[in-house]
LUMMARVO-976044 format. One record per atom (N, C-alpha, C, CB): x negated, y negated, z; residue in three letters. Coordinates in steps of 0.02 Angstrom, whole numbers, padded with zeros to 5 digits, always signed. Last residue first. Glycine has a CB too. Layout:
XYZAla...
This chain:
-00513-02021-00004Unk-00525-02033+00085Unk-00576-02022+00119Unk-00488-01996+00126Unk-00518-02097-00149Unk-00552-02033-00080Unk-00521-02048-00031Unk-00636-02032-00050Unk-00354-02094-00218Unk-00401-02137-00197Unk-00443-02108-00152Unk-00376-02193-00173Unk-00279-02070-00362Unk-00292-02031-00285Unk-00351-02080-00286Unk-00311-01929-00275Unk-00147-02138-00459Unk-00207-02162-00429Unk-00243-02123-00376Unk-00194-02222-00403Unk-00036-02074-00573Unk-00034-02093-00503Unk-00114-02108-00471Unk+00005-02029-00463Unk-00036-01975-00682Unk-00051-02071-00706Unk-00060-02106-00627Unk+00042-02123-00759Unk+00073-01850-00625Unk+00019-01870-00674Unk-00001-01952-00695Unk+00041-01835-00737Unk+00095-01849-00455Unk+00133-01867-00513Unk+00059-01900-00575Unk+00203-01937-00484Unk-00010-01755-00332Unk+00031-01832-00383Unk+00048-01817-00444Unk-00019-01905-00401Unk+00062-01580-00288Unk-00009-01652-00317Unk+00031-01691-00330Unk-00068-01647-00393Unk+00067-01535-00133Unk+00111-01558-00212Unk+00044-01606-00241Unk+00210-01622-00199Unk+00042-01504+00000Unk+00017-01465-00062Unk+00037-01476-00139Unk+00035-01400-00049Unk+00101-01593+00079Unk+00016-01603+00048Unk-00013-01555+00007Unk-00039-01606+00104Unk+00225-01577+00120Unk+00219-01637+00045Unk+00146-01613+00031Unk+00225-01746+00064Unk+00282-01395+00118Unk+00237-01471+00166Unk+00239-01484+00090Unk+00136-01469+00225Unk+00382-01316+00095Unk+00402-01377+00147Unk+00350-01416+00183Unk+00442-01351+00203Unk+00315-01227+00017Unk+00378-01269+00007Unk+00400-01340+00047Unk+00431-01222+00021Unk+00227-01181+00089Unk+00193-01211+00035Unk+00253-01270+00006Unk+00166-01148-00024Unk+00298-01079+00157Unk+00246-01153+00180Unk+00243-01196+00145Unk+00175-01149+00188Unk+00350-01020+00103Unk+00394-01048+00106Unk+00356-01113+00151Unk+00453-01005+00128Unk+00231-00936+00053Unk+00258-00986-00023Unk+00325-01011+00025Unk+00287-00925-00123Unk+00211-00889+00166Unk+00156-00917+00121Unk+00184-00969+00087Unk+00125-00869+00072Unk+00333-00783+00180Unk+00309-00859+00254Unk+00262-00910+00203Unk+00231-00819+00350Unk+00292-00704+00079Unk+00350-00757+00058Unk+00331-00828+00122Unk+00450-00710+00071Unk+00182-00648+00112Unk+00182-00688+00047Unk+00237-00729+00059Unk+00188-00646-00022Unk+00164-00653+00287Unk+00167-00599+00199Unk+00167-00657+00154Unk+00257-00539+00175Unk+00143-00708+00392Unk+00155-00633+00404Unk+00160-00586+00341Unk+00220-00624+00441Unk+00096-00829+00462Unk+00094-00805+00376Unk+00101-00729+00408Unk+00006-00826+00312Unk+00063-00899+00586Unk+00123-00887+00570Unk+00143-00836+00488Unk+00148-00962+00573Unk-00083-00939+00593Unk-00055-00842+00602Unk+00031-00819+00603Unk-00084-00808+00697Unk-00191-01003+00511Unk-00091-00995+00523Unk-00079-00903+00516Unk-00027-01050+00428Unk-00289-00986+00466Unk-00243-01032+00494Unk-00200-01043+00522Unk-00228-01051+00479Unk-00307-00848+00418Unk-00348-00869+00463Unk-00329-00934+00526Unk-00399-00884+00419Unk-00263-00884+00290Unk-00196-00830+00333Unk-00247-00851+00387Unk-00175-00721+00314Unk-00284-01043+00223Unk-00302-00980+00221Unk-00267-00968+00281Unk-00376-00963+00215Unk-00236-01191+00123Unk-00239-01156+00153Unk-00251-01094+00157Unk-00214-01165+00165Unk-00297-01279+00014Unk-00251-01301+00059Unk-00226-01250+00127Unk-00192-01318+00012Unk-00419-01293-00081Unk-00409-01237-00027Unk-00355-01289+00008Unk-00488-01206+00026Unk-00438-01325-00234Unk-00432-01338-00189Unk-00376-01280-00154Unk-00423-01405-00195Unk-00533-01302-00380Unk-00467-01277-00345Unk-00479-01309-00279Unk-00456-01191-00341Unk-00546-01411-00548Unk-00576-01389-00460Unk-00527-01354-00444Unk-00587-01452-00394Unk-00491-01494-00652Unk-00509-01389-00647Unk-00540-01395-00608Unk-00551-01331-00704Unk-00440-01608-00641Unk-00529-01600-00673Unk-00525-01503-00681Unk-00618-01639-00585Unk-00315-01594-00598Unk-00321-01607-00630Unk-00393-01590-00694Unk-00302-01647-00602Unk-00342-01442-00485Unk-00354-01504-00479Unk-00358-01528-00578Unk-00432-01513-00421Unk-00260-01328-00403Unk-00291-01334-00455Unk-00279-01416-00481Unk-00267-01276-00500Unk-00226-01260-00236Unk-00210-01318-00313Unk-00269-01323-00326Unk-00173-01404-00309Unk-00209-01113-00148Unk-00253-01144-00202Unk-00213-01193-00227Unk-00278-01096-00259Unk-00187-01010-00012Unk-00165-01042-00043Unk-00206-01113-00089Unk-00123-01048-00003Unk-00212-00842+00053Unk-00267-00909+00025Unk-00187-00953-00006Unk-00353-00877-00064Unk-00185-00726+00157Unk-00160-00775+00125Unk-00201-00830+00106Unk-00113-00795+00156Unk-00359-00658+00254Unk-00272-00656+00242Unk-00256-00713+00193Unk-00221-00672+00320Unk-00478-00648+00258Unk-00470-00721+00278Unk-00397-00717+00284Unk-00499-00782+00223Unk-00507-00501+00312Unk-00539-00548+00354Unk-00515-00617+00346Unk-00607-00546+00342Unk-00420-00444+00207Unk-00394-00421+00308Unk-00458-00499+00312Unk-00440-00289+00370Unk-00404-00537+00071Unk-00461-00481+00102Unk-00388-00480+00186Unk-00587-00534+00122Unk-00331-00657+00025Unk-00424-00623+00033Unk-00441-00600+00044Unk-00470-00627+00049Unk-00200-00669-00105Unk-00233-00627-00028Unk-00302-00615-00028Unk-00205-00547-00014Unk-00148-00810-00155Unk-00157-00754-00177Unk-00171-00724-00122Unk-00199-00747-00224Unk-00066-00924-00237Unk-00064-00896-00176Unk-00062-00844-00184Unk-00024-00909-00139Unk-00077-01107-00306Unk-00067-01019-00341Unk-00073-00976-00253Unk-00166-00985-00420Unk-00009-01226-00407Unk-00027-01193-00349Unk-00032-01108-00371Unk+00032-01211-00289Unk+00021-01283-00549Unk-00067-01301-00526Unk-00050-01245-00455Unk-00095-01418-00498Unk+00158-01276-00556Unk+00103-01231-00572Unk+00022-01238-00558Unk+00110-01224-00636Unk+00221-01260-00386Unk+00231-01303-00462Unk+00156-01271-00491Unk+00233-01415-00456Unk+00335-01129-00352Unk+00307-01165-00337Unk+00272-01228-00401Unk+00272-01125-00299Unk+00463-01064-00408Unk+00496-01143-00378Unk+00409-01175-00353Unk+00574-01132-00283Unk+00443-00952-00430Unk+00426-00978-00482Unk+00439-01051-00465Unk+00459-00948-00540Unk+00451-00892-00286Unk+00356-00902-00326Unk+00374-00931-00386Unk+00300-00817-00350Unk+00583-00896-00259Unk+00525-00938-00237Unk+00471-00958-00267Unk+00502-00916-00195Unk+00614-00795-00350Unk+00624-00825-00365Unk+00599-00902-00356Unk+00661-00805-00360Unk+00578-00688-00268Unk+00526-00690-00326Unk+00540-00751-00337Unk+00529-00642-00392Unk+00602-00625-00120Unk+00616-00691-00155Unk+00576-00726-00207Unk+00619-00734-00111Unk+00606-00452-00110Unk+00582-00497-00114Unk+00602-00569-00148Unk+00544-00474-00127Unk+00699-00359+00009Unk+00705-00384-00042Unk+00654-00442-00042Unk+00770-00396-00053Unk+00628-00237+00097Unk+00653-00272+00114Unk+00654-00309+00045Unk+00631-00292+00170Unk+00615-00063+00045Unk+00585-00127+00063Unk+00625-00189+00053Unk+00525-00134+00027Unk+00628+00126+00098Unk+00659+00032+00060Unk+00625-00034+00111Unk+00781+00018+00071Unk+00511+00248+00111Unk+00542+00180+00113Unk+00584+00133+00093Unk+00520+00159+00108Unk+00507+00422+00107Unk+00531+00355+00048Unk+00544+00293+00091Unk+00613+00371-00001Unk+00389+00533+00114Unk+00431+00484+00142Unk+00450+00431+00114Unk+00412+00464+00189Unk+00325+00639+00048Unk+00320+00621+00102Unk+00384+00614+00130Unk+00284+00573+00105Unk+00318+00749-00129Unk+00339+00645-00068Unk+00358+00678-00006Unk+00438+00569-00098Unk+00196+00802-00170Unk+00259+00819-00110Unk+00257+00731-00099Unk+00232+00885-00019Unk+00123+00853-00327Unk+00150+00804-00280Unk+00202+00836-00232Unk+00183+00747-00319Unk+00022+00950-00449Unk+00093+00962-00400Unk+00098+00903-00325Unk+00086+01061-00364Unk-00004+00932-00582Unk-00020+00928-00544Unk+00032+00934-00523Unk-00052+00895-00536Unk-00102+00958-00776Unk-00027+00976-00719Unk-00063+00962-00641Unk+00009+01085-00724Unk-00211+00891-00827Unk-00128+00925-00865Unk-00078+00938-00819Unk-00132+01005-00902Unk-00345+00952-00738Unk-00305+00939-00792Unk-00238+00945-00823Unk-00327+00955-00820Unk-00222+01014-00576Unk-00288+01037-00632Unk-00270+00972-00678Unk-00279+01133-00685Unk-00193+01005-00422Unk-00188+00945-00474Unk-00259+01002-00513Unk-00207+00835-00437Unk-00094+01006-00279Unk-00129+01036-00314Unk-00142+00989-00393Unk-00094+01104-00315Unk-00041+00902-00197Unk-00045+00982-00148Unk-00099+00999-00217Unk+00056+01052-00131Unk-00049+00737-00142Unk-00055+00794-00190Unk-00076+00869-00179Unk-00096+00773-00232Unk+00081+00678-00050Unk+00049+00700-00043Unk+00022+00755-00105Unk+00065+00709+00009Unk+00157+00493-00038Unk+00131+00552-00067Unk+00085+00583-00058Unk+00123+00551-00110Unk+00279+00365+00000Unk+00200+00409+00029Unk+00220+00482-00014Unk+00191+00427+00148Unk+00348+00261-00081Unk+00364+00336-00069Unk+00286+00345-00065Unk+00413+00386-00133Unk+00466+00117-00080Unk+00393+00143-00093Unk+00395+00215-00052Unk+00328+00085-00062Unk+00572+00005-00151Unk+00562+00057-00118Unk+00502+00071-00137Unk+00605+00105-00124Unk+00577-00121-00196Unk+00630-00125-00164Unk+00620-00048-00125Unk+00697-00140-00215Unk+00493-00166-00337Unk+00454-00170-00243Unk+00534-00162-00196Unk+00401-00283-00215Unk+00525-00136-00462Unk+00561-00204-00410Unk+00531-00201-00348Unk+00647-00199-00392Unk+00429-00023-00483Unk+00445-00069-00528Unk+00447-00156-00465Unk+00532-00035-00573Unk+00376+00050-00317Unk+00442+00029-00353Unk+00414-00023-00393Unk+00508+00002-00304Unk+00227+00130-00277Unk+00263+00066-00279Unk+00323+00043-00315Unk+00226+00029-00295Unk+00196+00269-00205Unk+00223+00250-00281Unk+00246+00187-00249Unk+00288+00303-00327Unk+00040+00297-00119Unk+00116+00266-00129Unk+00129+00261-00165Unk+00141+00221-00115Unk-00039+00429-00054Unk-00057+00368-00083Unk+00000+00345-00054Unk-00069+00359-00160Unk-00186+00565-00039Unk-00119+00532-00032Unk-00130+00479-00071Unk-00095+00513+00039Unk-00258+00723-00066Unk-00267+00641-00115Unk-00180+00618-00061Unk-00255+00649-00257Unk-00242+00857-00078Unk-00244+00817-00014Unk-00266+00759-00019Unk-00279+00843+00034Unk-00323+00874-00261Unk-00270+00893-00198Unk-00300+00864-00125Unk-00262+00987-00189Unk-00362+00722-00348Unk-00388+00794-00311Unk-00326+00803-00268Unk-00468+00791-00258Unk-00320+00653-00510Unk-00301+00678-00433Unk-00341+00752-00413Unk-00208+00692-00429Unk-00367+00634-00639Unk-00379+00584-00565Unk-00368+00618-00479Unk-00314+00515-00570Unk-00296+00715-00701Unk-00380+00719-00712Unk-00383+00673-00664Unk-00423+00699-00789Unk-00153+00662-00702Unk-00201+00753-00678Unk-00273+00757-00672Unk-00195+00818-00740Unk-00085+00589-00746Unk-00161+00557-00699Unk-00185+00626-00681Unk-00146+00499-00612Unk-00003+00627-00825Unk-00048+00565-00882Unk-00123+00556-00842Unk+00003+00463-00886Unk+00083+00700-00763Unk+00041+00723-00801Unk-00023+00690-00852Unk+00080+00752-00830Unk+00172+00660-00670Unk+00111+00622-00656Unk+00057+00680-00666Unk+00110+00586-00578Unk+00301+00669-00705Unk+00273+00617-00718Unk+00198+00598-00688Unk+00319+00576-00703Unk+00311+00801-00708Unk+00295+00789-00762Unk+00303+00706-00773Unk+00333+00833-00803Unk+00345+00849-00575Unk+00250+00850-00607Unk+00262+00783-00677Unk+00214+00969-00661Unk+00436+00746-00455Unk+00438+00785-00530Unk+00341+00769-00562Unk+00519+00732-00597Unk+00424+00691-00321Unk+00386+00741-00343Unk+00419+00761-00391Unk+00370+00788-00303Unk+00473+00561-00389Unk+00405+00556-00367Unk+00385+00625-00379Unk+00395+00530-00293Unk+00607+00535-00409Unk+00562+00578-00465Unk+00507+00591-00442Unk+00545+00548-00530Unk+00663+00461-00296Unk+00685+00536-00287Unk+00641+00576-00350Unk+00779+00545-00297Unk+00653+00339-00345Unk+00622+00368-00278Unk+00618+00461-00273Unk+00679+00335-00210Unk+00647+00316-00523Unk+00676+00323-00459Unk+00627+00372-00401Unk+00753+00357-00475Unk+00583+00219-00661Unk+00591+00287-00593Unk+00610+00268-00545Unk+00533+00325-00563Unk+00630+00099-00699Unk+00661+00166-00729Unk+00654+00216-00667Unk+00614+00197-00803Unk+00447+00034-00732Unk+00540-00001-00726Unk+00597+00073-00724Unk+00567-00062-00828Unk+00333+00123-00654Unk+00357+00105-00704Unk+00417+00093-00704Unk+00345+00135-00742Unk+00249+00097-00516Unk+00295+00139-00553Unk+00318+00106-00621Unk+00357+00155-00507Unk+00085+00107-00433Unk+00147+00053-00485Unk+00187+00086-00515Unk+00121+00007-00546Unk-00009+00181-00311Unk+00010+00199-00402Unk+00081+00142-00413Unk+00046+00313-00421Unk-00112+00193-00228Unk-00062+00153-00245Unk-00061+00152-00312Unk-00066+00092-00219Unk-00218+00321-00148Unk-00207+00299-00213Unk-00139+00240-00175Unk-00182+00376-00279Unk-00372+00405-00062Unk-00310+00343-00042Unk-00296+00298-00108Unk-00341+00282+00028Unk-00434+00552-00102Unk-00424+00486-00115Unk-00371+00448-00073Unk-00409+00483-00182Unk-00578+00673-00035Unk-00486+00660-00041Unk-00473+00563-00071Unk-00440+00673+00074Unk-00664+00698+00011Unk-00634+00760-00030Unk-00559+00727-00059Unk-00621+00839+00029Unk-00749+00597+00041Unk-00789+00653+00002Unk-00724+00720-00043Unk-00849+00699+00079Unk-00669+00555+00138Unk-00673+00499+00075Unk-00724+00560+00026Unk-00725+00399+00103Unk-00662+00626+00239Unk-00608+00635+00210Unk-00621+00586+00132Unk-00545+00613+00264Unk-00809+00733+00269Unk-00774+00646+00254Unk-00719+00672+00226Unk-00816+00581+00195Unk-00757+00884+00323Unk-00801+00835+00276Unk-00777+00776+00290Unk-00798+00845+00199Unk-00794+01026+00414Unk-00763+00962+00407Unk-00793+00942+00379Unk-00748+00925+00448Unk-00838+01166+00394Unk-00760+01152+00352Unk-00751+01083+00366Unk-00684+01197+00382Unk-00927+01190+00471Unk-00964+01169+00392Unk-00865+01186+00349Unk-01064+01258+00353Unk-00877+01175+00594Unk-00891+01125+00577Unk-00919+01129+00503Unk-00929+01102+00624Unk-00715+01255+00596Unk-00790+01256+00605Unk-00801+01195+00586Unk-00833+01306+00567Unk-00619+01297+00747Unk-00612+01247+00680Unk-00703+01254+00685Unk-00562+01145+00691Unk-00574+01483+00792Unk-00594+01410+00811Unk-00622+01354+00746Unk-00657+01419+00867Unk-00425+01555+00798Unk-00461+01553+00788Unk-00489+01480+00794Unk-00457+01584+00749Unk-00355+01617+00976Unk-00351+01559+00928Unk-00411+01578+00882Unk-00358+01481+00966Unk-00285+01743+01066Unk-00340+01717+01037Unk-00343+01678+00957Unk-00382+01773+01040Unk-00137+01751+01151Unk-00177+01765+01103Unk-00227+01712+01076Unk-00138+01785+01057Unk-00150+01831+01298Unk-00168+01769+01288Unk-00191+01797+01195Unk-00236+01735+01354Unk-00035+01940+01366Unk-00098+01935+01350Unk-00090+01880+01306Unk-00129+01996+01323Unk+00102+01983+01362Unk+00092+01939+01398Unk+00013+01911+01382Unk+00110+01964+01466Unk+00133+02077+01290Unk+00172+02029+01256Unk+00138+01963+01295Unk+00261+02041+01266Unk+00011+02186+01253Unk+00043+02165+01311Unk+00072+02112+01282Unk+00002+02152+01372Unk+00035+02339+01142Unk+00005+02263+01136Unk+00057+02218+01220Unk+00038+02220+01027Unk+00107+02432+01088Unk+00064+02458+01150Unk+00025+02405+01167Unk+00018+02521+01138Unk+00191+02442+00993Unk+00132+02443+00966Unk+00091+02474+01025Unk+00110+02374+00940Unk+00315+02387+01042Unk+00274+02461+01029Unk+00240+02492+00984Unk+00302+02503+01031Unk+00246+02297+01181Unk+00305+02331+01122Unk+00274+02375+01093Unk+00338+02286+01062Unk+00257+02353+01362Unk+00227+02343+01313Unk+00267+02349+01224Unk+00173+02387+01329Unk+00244+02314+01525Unk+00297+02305+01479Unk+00264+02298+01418Unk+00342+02250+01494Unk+00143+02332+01657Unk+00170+02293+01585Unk+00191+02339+01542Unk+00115+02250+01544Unk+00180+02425+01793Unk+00148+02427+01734Unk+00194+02376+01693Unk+00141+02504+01704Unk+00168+02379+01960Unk+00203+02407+01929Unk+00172+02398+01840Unk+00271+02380+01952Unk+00106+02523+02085Unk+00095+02461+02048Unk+00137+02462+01984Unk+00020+02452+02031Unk
């Protein structure tokens, strides 16, 4: 018969090595040990500072390790998943993930709407609200994301809002009559 081949230790190379097994008083809620952050960057940082500590010595007392999140770009033109490996008071240690670029936004739109409108987000359950604000201070609901499953973000929103007449109010002194 013929004998395994052993290194030399005298350990069979072929023998099954034994896993250790996951316990259960090591699983927790992940919401018990860990946060889901969106942090706003300030005008200036770049994608590539994320993991420098010494900008995110101001939140050391916020962050638990295995905390993720996103740095949101100043301009929203990039966003960087983060992972916090370690965090005392005063010092903490970040790993970026993964850097995104984001598609350019048309800010310029949101100032073309007229100011009584406003278009904000309700929640995952209603999506995109769109509001005028009524001479008296009522708001009126002209539309919610519930409606129009064409609204895929803010801008589809405010390019709605652009090209129907029924969200413009009258011209100030103009007569609305009920319907």
């Amino acid at each position: 018969m013929a004998e395994a081949k052993t290194k030399g230790n005298g350990a069979d190379p072929t023998a099954a090595k034994a896993l250790p097994t996951l316990r259960p008083d090591k699983c927790f809620c992940a919401e018990q040990k860990t946060q889901s952050l969106v942090v706003f960057a300030p005008a200036g940082l770049a994608a590539g500072d994320v993991g420098n500590p010494a900008i995110w010595q101001a939140l050391s007392r916020m962050l638990q390790p295995f905390s993720t999140g996103w740095v949101i770009a100043e301009d929203e033109r990039w966003a960087v998943e983060f992972m916090v490996r370690s965090a005392i008071p005063g010092r903490c240690t970040v790993v970026a993930l993964r850097t995104v670029d984001l598609p350019a936004f048309d800010h310029a739109a949101r100032r073309t709407l007229p100011q009584n409108m406003s278009v904000r987000f309700g929640g995952a359950s209603v999506g995109w609200v769109v509001e005028r604000k009524n001479p008296d201070g009522s708001l009126t609901v002209l539309g919610r994301g519930t409606d129009h499953p064409e609204w895929h973000g803010e801008e589809d929103v405010i390019r709605w809002c652009l090209d129907h007449a029924s969200v413009r109010q009258p011209a100030e002194g103009v007569r609305r009559f009920p319907v």
